[in-house]
C-alpha positions as CSV (number, residue, x, y, z in Angstrom):
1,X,67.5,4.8,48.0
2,X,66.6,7.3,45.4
3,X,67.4,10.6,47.8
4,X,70.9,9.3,47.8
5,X,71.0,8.4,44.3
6,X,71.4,5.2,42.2
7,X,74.2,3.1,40.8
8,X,74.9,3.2,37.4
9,X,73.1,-0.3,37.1
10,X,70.0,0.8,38.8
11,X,69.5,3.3,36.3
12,X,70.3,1.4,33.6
13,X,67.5,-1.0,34.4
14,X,65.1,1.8,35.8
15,X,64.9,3.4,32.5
16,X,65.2,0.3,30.3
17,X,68.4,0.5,28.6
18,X,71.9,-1.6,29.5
19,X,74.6,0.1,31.5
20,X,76.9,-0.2,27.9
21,X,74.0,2.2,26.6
22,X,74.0,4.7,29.6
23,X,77.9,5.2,29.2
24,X,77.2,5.4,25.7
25,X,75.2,8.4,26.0
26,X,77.5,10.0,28.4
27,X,80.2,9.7,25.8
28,X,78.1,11.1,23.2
29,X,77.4,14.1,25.7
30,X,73.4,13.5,25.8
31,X,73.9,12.6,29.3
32,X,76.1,14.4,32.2
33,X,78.2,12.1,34.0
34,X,77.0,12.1,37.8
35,X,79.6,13.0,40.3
36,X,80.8,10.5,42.1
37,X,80.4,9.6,46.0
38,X,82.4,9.2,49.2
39,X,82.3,5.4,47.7
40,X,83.6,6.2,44.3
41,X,80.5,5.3,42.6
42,X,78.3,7.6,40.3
43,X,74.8,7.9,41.8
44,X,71.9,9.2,39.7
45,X,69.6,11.2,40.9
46,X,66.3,12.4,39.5
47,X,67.5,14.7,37.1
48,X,69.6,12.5,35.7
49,X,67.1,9.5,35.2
50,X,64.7,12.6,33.8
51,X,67.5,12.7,31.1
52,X,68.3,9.5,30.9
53,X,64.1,8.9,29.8
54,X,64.5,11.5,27.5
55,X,67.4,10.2,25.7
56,X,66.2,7.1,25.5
57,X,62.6,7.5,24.3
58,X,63.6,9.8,21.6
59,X,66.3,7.6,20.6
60,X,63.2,4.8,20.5
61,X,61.4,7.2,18.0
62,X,64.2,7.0,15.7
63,X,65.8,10.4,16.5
64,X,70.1,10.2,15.3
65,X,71.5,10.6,18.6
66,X,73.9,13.4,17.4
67,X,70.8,15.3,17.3
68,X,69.0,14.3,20.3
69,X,71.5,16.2,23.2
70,X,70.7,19.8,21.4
71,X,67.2,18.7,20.8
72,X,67.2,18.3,24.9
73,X,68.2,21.8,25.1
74,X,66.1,23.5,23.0
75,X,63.9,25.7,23.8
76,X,59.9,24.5,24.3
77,X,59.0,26.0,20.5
78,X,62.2,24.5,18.3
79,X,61.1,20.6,20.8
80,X,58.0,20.9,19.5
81,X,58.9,21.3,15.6
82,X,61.8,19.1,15.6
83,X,59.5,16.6,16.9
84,X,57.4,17.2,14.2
85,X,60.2,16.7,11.8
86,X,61.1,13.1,13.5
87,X,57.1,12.0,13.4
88,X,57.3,13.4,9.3
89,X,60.6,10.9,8.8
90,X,59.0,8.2,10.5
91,X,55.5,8.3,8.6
92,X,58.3,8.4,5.6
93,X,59.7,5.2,6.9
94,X,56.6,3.3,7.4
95,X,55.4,4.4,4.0
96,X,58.2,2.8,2.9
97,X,58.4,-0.2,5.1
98,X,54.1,-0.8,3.8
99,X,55.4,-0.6,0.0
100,X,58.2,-3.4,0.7
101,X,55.5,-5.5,2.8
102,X,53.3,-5.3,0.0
103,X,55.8,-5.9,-2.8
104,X,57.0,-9.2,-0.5
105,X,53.0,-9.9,-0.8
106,X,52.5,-9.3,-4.4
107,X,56.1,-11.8,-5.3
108,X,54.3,-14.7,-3.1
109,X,51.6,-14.3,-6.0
110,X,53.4,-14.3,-8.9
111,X,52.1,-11.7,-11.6
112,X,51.1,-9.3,-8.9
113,X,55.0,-8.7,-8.3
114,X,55.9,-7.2,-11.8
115,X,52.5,-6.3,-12.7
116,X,49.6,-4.0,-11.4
117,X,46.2,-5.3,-10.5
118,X,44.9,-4.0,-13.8
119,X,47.3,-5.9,-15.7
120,X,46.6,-8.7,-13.6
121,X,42.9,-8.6,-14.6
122,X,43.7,-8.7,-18.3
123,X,45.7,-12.1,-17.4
124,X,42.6,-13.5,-15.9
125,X,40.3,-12.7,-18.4
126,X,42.4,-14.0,-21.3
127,X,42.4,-17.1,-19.6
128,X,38.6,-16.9,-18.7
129,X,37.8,-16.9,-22.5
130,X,39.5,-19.7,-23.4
131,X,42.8,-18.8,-24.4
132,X,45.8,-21.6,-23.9
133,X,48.1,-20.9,-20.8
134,X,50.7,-20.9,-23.2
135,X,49.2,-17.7,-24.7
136,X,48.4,-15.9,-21.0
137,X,52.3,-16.9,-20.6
138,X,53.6,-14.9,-23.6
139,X,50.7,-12.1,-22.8
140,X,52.6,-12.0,-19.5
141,X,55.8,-12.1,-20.5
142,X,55.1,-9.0,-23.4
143,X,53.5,-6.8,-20.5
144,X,56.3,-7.0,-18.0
145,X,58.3,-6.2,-20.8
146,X,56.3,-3.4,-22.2
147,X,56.1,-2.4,-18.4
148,X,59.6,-2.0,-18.2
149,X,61.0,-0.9,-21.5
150,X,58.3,1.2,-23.1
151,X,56.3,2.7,-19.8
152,X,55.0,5.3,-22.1
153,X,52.5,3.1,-24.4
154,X,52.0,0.4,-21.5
155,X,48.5,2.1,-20.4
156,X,47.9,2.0,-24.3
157,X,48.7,-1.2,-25.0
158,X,46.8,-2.8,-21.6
159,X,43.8,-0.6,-23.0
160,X,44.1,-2.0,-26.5
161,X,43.9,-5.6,-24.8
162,X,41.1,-5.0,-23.0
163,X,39.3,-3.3,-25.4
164,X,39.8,-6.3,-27.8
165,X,38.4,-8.6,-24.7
166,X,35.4,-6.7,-24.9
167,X,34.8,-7.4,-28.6
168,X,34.0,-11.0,-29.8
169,X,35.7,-10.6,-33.1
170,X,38.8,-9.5,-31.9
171,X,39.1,-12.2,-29.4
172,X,38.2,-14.9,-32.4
173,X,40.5,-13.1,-34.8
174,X,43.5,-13.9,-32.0
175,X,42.8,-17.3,-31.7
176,X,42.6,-17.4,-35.1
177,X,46.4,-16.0,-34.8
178,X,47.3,-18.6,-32.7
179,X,46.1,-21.3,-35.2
180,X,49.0,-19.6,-37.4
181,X,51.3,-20.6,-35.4
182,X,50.8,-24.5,-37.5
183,X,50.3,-23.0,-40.5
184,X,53.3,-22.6,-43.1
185,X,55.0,-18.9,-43.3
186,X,53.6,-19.2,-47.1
187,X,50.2,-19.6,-46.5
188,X,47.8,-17.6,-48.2
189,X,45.1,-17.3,-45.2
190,X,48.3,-15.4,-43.5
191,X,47.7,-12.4,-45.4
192,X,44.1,-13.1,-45.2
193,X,44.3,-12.9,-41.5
194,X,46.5,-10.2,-41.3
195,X,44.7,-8.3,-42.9
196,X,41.4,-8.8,-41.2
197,X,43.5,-8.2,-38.1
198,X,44.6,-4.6,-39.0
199,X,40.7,-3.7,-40.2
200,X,39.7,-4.6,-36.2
201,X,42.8,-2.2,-34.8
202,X,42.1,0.7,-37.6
203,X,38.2,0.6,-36.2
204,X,40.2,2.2,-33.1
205,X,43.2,4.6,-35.0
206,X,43.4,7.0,-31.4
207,X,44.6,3.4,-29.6
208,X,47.3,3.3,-32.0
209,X,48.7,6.6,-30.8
210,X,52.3,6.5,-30.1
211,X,53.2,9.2,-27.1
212,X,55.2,12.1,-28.3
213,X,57.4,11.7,-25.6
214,X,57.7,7.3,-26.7
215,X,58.4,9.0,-30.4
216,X,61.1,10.7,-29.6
217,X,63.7,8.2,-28.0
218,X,66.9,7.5,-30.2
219,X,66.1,4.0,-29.1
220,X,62.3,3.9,-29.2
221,X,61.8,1.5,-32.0
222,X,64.2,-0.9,-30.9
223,X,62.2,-1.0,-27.7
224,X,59.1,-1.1,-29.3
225,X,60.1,-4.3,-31.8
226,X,61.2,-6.1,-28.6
227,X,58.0,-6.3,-27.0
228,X,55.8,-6.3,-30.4
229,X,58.2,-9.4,-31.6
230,X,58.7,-10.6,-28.2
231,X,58.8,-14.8,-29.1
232,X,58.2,-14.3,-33.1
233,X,61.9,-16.4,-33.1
234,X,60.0,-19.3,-32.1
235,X,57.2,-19.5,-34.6
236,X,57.8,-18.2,-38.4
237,X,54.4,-17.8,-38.9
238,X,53.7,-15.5,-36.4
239,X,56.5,-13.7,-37.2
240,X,55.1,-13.2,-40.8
241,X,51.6,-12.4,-39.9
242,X,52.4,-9.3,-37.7
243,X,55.3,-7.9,-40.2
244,X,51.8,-7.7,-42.7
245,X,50.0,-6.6,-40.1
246,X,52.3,-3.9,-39.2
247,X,52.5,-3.3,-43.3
248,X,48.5,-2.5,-43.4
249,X,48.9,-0.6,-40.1
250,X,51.6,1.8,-42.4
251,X,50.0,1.9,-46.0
252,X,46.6,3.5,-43.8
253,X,49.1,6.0,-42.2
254,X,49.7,4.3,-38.6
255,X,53.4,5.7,-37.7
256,X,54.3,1.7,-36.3
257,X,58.1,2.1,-35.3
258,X,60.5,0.3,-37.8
259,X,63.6,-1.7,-36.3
C-alpha cells in the first residue's frame, strides 16, 4: 500500500495526529500538499510521512509552529542550535512549572505558602517554648507582613527573633510582654519592662541596623510602624510598652523610624 501512497487518514493515524491536524499543517505551509491521484485522493508517500514526523514531534517539544516549517529547512548547523534554543525554553518552562508545583505544596501547609522554611522554623520554636498560639499567630501575621512590606530588614528582623530564642532572658522578658497585655496602660512595671526590654536589644546594637537602601524610602517609616505596631489597636498596653521601648531604643542613639 505504501508504494502507492496513503490516504490522508492513513497518515493521519500513522504518525499520530488527526486528519484536522495534517490539513492544518498544510495550511500553515509545514507540510506540502500531496498531489492527487487518478482517484482524486491525495496519497502520501514516504517523504511526506518523513515530514509529517517531523512536524509533529517538534510541535510535541513545544516548538510555535510558525517556526517549525523554516526550522525543517535549515541547514544541519542552524537544526541543531535552534534545537538548542527550544530544549533552553523548555528547561525554562519546567523551572517554572516545579516553582508553581511547589508553591501549590507549600499553600496545602499553610505558613510554608507566604513564608520560607526559615521563617517557618522560628514559628515552631516559638511554639516549642511555650509561647500561646495566639502569640505564634500575631508572630505570623508580623512576618508575612514584614515579608512583604519591608523585604529589606526581614532577614534582620527573623535574625533578631531567633537570636532572642537562643537567649533565656529574652524569651522570659517576651512573655513577660505578653503578661502586659492585662496590665493597665498606667502601670508602673510598663516602664520597668520596657526598659529591661531595650537593655536585651542594645546588648546587640548591629541587629538594630536599618538598611541604607530601607532608610531611604519616602514611605519607609510608615512601613516600618505597620509591622512594629501590627495589633497594638487591640491591646493599650502593648501599645504603650513598645512606644517606651522604641523611646530607650532613640535616647541611646538607635535611628527607630518615627510614623
Amino acid at each position: 500500500m505504501i508504494a502507492d501512497g496513503l490516504t490522508i487518514g492513513q497518515a493521519a493515524a500513522f504518525v499520530g495526529v488527526t486528519i484536522k491536524t495534517v490539513r492544518h499543517y498544510h495550511r500553515l505551509g509545514l507540510v506540502d500538499e500531496p498531489e492527487r491521484d487518478g482517484s482524486g485522493y491525495r496519497r502520501y508517500g514516504s517523504a511526506d510521512l518523513l515530514r509529517l514526523v517531523q512536524a509533529r514531534t517538534l510541535a510535541g517539544a513545544g516548538v510555535p509552529l510558525a517556526e517549525i516549517g523554516e526550522l525543517l529547512d535549515a541547514e544541519p548547523e542552524r537544526f541543531a542550535v535552534a534545537l538548542d534554543d527550544v530544549r533552553r525554553r523548555l528547561t525554562e518552562q519546567i523551572e517554572e512549572l516545579t516553582a508553581r508545583r511547589d508553591t501549590l505544596h507549600r499553600l496545602a501547609h499553610g505558613d510554608r505558602a507566604l513564608l520560607p522554611d526559615r521563617a517557618c522554623a522560628v514559628l515552631d520554636r516559638l511554639a516549642d517554648v511555650g509561647f500561646t498560639p495566639d502569640y505564634v499567630a500575631a508572630q505570623r501575621e508580623a512576618l508575612v507582613l514584614a515579608r512583604a512590606m519591608v523585604p529589606g530588614i526581614f532577614d534582620s528582623f527573623l535574625a533578631r527573633l531567633e537570636t532572642s530564642l537562643d537567649d533565656p532572658e529574652s524569651v522570659e522578658l517576651t512573655k513577660r510582654g505578653l503578661d502586659a497585655r492585662s496590665w493597665h496602660p498606667d502601670d508602673p512595671r510598663i516602664e520597668e519592662l520596657a526598659s529591661a526590654l531595650a537593655d536585651k536589644l542594645l546588648a546587640d546594637r548591629a541587629q538594630l541596623a536599618m538598611p541604607t537602601g530601607f532608610r531611604r524610602q519616602s514611605d519607609a517609616a510608615s512601613r516600618y510602624g505597620v509591622v512594629n505596631h501590627h495589633r497594638e489597636g487591640e491591646e493599650p498596653s502593648i501599645a504603650r510598652l513598645n512606644a517606651l521601648v522604641e523611646a530607650n531604643l532613640r535616647a541611646a542613639g538607635i535611628d527607630v523610624p518615627r510614623q
